[in-house]
C-alpha positions as CSV (number, residue, x, y, z in Angstrom):
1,X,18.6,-19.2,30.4
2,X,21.1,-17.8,32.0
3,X,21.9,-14.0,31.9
4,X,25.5,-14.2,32.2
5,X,25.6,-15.7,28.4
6,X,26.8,-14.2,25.6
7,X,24.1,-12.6,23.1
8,X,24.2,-11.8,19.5
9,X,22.3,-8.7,17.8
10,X,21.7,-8.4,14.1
11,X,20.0,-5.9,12.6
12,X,16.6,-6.5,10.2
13,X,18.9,-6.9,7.2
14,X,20.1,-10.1,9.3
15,X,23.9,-8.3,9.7
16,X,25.7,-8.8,12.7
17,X,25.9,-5.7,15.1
18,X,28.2,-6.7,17.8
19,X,27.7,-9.5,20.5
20,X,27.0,-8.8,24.4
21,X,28.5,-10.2,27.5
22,X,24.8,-10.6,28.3
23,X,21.2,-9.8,28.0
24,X,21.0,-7.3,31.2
25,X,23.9,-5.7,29.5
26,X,22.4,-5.1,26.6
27,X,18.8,-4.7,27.6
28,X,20.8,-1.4,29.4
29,X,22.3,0.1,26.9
30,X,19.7,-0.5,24.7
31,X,16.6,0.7,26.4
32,X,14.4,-2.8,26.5
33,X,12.7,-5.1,28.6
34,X,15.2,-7.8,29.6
35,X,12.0,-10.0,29.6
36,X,11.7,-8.9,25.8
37,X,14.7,-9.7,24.7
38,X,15.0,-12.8,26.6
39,X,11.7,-14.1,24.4
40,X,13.6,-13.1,21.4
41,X,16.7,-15.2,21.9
42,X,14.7,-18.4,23.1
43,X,12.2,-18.2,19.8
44,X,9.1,-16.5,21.3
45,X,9.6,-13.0,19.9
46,X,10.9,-11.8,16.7
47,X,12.4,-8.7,17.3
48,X,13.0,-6.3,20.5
49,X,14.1,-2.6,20.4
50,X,14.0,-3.1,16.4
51,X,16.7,-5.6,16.3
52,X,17.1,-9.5,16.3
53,X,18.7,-11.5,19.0
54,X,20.4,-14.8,18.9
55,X,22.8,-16.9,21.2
56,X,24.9,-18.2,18.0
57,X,26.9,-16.1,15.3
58,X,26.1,-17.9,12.9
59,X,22.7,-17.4,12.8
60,X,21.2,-19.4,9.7
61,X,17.8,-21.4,10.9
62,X,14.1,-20.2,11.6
63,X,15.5,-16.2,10.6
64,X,11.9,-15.4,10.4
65,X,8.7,-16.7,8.2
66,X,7.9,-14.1,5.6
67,X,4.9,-16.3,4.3
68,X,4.6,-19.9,3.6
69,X,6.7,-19.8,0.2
70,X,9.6,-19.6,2.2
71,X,11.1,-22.5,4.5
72,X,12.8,-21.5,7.0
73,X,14.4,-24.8,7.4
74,X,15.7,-23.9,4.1
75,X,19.6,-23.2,5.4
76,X,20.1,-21.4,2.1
77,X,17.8,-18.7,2.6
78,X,19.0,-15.6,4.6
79,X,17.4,-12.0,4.7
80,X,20.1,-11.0,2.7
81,X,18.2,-12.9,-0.4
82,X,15.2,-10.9,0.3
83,X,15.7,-8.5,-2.6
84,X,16.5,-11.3,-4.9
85,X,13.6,-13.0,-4.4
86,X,11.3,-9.6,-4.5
87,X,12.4,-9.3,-7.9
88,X,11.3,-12.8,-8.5
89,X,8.4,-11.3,-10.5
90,X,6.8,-13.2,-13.4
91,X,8.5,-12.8,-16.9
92,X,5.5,-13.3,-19.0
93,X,3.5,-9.9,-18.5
94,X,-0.2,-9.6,-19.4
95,X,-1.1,-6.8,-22.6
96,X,-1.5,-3.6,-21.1
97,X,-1.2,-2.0,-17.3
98,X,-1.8,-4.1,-13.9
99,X,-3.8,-1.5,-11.9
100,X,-3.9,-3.0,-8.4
101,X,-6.6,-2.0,-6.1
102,X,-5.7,-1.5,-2.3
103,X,-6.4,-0.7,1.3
104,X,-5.0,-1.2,4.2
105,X,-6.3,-1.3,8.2
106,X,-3.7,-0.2,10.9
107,X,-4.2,-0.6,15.2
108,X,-5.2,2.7,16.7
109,X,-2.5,4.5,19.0
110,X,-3.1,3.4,22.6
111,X,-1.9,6.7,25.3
112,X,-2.3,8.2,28.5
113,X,-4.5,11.7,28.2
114,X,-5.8,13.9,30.6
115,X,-8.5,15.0,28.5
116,X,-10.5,14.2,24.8
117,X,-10.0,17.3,23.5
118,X,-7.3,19.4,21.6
119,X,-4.5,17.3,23.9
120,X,-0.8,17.3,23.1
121,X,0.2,13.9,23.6
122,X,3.8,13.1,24.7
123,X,5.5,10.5,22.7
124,X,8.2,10.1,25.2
125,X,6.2,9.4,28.3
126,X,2.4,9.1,26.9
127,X,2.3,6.9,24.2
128,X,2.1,3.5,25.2
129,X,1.6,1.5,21.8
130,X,1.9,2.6,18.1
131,X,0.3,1.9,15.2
132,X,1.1,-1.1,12.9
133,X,-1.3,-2.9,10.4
134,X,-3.8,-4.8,11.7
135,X,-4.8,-6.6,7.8
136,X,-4.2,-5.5,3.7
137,X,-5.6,-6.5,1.0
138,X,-5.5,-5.8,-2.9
139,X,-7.2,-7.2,-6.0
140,X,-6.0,-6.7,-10.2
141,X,-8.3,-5.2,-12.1
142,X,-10.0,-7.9,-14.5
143,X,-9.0,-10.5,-12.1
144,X,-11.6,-12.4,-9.9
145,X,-8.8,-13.2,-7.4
146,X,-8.2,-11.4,-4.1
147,X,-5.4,-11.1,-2.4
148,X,-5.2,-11.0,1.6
149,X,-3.5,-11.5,4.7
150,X,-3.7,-10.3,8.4
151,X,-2.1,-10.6,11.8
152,X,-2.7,-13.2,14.1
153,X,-3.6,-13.2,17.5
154,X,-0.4,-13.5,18.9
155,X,1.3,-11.4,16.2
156,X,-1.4,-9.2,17.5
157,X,-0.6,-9.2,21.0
158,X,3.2,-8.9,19.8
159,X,2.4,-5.7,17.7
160,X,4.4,-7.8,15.0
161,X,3.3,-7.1,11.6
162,X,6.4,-8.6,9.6
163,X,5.3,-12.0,8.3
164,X,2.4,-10.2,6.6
165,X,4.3,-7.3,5.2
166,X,6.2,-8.8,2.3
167,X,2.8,-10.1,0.3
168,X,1.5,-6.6,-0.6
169,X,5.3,-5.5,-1.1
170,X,5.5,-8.2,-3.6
171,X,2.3,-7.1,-5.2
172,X,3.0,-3.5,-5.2
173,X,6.5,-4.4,-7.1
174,X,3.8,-6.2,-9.9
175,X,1.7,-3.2,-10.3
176,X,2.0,-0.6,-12.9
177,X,-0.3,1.6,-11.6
178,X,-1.8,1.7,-7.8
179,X,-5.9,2.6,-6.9
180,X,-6.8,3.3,-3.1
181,X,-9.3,5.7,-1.4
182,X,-6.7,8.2,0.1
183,X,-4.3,5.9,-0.5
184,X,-1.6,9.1,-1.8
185,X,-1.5,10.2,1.9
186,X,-2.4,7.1,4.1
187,X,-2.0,3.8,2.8
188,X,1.4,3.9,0.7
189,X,3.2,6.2,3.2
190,X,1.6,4.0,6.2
191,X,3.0,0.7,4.1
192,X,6.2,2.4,3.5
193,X,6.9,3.2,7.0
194,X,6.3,-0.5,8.1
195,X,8.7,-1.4,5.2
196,X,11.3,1.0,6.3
197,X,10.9,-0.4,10.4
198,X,11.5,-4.0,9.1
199,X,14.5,-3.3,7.1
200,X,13.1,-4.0,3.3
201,X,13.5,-2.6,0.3
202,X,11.2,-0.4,-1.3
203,X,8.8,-1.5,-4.1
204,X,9.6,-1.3,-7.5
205,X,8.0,1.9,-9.3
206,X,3.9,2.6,-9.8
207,X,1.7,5.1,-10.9
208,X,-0.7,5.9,-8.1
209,X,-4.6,7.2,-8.9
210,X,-6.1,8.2,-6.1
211,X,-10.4,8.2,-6.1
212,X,-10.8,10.4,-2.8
213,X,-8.1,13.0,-4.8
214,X,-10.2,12.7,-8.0
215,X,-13.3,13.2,-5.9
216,X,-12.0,16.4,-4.5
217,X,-10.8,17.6,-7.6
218,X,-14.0,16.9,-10.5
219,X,-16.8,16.7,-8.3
220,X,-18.8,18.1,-5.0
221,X,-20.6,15.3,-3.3
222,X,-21.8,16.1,0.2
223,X,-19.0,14.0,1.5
224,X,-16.0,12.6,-0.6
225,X,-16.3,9.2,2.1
226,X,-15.9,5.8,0.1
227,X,-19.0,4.8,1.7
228,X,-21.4,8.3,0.9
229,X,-19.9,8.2,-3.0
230,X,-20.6,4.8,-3.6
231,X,-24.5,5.0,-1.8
232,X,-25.1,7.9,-4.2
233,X,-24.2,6.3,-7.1
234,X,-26.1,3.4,-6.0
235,X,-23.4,0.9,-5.3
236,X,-22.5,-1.1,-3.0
237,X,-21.4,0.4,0.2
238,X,-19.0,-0.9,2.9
239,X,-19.4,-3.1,5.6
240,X,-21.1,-1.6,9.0
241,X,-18.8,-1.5,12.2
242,X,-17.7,0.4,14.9
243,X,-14.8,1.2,17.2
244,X,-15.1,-1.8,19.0
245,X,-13.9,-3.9,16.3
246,X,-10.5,-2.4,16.4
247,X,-10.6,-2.4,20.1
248,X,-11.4,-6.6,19.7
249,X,-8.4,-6.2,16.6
250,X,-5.6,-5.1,19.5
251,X,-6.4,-7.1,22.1
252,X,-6.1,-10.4,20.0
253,X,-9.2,-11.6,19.6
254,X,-9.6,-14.2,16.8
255,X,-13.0,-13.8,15.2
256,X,-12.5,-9.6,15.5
257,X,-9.5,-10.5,13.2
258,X,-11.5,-12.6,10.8
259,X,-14.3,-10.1,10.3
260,X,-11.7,-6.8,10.4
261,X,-10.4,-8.7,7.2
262,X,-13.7,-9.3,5.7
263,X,-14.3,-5.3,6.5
264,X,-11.2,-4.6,4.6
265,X,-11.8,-7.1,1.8
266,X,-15.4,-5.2,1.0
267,X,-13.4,-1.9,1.5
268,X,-11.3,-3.3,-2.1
269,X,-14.4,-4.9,-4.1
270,X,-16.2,-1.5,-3.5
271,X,-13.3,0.6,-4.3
272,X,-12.9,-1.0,-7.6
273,X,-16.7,-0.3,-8.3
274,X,-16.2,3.5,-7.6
275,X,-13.0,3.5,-9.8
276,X,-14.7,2.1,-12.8
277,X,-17.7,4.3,-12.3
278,X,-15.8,7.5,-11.7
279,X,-12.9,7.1,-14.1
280,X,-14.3,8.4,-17.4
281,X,-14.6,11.4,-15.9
282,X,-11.5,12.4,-14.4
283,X,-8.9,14.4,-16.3
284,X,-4.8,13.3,-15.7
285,X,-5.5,9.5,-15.3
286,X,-2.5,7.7,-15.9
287,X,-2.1,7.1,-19.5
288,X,-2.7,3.8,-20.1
289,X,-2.2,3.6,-23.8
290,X,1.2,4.0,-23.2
291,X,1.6,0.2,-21.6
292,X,0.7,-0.8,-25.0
293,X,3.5,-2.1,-27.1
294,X,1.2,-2.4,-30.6
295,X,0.1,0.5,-32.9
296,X,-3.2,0.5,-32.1
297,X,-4.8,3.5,-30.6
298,X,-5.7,3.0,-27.0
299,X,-8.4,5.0,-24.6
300,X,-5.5,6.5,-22.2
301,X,-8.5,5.7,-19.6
302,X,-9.1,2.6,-20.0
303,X,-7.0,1.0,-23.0
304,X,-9.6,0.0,-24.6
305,X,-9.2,0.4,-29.1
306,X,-13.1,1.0,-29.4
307,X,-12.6,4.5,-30.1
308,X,-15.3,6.9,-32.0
309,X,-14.8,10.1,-33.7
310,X,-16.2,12.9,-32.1
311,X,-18.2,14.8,-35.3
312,X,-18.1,18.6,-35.1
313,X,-16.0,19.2,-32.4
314,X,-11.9,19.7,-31.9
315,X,-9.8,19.7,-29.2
316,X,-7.6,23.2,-28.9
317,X,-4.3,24.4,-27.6
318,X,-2.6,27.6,-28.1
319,X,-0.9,26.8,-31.3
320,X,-2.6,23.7,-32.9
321,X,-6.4,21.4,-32.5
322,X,-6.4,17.6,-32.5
323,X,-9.6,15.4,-33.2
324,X,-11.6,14.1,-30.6
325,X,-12.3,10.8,-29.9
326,X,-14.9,9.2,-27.3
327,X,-14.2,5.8,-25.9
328,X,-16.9,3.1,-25.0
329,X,-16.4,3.9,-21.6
330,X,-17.2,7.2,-21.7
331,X,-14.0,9.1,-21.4
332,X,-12.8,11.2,-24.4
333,X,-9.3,11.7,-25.3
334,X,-7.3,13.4,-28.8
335,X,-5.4,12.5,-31.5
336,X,-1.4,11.7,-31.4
337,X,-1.1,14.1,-33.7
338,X,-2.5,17.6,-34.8
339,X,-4.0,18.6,-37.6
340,X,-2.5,20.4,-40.1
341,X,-3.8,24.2,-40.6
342,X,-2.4,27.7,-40.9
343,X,-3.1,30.3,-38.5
344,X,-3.9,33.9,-40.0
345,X,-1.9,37.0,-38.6
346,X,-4.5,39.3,-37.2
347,X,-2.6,42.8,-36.9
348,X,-4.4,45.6,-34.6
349,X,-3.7,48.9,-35.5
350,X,-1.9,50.7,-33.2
351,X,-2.8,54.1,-31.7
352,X,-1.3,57.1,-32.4
């Protein structure tokens, strides 16, 4: 293709920035590889410098393949429609809270050090490659059904992580409330950073319960890993690997893809068995009997209505006491409201 013809850019929200007398012009100004742009406009990259590139306007056909639900064929569909169809979630709504288990794996950064310790690493002139997600997955609780996707080899290569980004956004908009290993401080604000770089909206609003948080916070293993908690509980544990795996991840390789996802698809099933093992124990859980619409009672643990009185024993504030009730599962949890009683002024004598 000729360098002399005129270019289009669009941002990720598919608007029209301004058009360029050429790709060397605007590979200039806008600090890329001419190469890289080049690929974009002639279909064999999807983005450069965070932006699209096209030689028509009117830019309509093969916008990009956010999963296999969407055609891009389909002349209808721009990105603009994205938020409509996030909100495409199903009307009918299962009784009671969809907690969503989930975990993510991301590609390590790839730099230039003069040493492996303690080294402040220039993100100007040392960091060659960042991070982006390498695979995801999540699972409902009571659901058999696992939910999955991961780069390819050339999306890989391409450190493009787009097409694979909208199913867990989707999922995330579906949950009520959100489980993950560390998940507060690493795998929602890693997912929302990749949202952010491709232009999409955020997810509609969850709860988030966090097992390493409530490991931290009720209990003192030895180590608060996935792997130690579950071993010492005796269940399952995750998968063995080691570095090389992710090293196989970035450089493309097919079958270090299929077993990364594998990894990260034991990573959920296990997480799921330490949540429902750990949960009756943990104290500020979300509460799920208010995702109930009946009058039943609910365990605010785990909404389950087969509740027992707790004989002998009250559950106090500073002003009023509740009755105690124990779920099947374990957890206990009080009355709606508080008994009735009167308090009886106690005045000390004063001094004189």
């Amino acid at each position: 293709m000729s360098k002399s013809k005129k270019i289009y850019q669009y941002t990720l929200e598919g608007k029209l920035v301004k058009p360029w007398d050429s790709i060397s012009d605007a590979a200039k100004v806008m600090g890329c590889n001419e190469s890289t742009i080049r690929r974009v406009v002639n279909g064999q990259r999807k983005q450069a410098c965070n932006f699209y590139w096209r030689e028509a306007q009117e830019w309509i056909d093969n916008f990009i393949k956010y999963g296999t639900e969407y055609d891009p064929k389909d002349v209808a569909f721009k990105y603009d429609n994205v938020e409509k169809k996030l909100k495409e979630i199903p009307a009918v709504k299962q009784e009671g809270p969809k907690i969503l288990f989930i975990d993510v794996e991301t590609s390590p950064l790839l730099s230039f050090t003069w040493g492996v310790w303690n080294q402040n690493i220039s993100t100007k002139d040392q960091l060659i490659s960042d991070w982006h997600i390498i695979t995801w997955v999540c699972k409902f609780l009571g659901e058999d059904k696992v939910y999955s996707d991961r780069c390819t080899s050339q999306e890989m290569l391409e450190e493009d992580d787009s097409r694979m980004l909208l199913g867990i956004h989707k999922l995330l908009s579906e949950a009520d409330i959100v489980v993950g290993h560390n998940s507060k401080k690493f795998d929602i604000p890693k997912l929302n950073t990749r949202f952010l770089m491709h232009g999409m909206i955020p997810p509609t609003h969850f709860k988030q319960f966090d097992t390493l948080e409530a490991a931290r916070k009720h209990f003192k293993f030895t180590s608060n890993r996935l792997d130690f908690i579950n071993k010492a509980l005796g269940l399952e544990a995750k998968t063995d690997t080691n570095f090389q795996l992710w090293k196989d991840c970035v450089m493309g390789k097919e079958e270090a893809l299929l077993k990364m996802q594998q990894y990260n698809i034991n990573d959920v099933v296990i997480l799921e068995q330490n949540y429902l093992k750990i949960r009756s124990f943990i104290h500020g859980h979300p509460n799920l009997d208010m995702y109930y619409d009946d009058t039943t009672p609910h365990c605010p643990t785990c909404g389950s209505t087969k509740l027992a009185l707790v004989p002998d024993k009250s559950f106090y504030t500073q002003a009023v006491k509740y009755q105690l009730y124990r779920c099947e599962c374990g957890a206990l949890s009080r009355a709606k409201q508080a008994d009735k009683f009167e308090f009886k002024k106690k005045i000390s004598a004063i001094p004189r």
